[in-house]
Residue, then its C-alpha position, 0 to 999 in steps of 0.5 A: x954885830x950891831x945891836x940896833x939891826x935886830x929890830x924884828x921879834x921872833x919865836x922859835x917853836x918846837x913840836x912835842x907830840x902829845x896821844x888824844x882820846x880820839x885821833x892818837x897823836x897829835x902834834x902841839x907846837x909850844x914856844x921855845x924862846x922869843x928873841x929879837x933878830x934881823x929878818x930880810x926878804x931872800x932876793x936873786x938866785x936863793x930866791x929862784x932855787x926855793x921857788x922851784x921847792x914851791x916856797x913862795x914867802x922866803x926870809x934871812x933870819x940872823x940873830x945872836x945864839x943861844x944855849x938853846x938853838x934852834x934846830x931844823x925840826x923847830x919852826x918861827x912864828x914871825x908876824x903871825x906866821x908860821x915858817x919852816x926852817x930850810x937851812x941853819x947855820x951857827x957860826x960863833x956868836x950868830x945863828x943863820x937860817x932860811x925860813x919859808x913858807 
């Protein structure tokens, strides 16, 4: 793992669900951790399987773990923009996901 390739700045969010006067729950997203990892656009045949899940903005996430990982239910805010977890793999020091919108 080289240190200088993690040149992106992430959030992970979780989703806690809070009762309001009026609507009943509502889902609040609060900030998990900030990290730095390597986010590159999804190319070829990964590309064409989440296109057909009508996902049109798909990234490789690779950052370092954590004690506190994130999980399928948590979503990353990366430029502004929110995207949801497809796929999560933690393998030793590295966590892998799939993160669309």
């Amino acid at each position: 793992m080289r240190p200088t390739k993690y040149n992106s700045r992430i959030t992970v969010q979780k989703s806690t669900q809070t009762e309001s006067e009026i609507k009943g729950l509502t889902n609040v997203w609060s900030d998990l951790f900030t990290c730095w990892a390597s986010v590159l656009p999804v190319k070829g045949f990964k590309r064409l399987q989440y296109a057909s899940l009508e996902m049109t903005e798909i990234y490789e996430v690779e950052m370092r773990a954590r004690q506190t990982n994130p999980s399928v239910l948590n979503r990353v805010v990366y430029g502004g923009d929110n995207y949801q977890i497809i796929a999560l793999q933690v393998n030793g020091e590295k966590v892998n996901m799939d993160i669309a919108r």
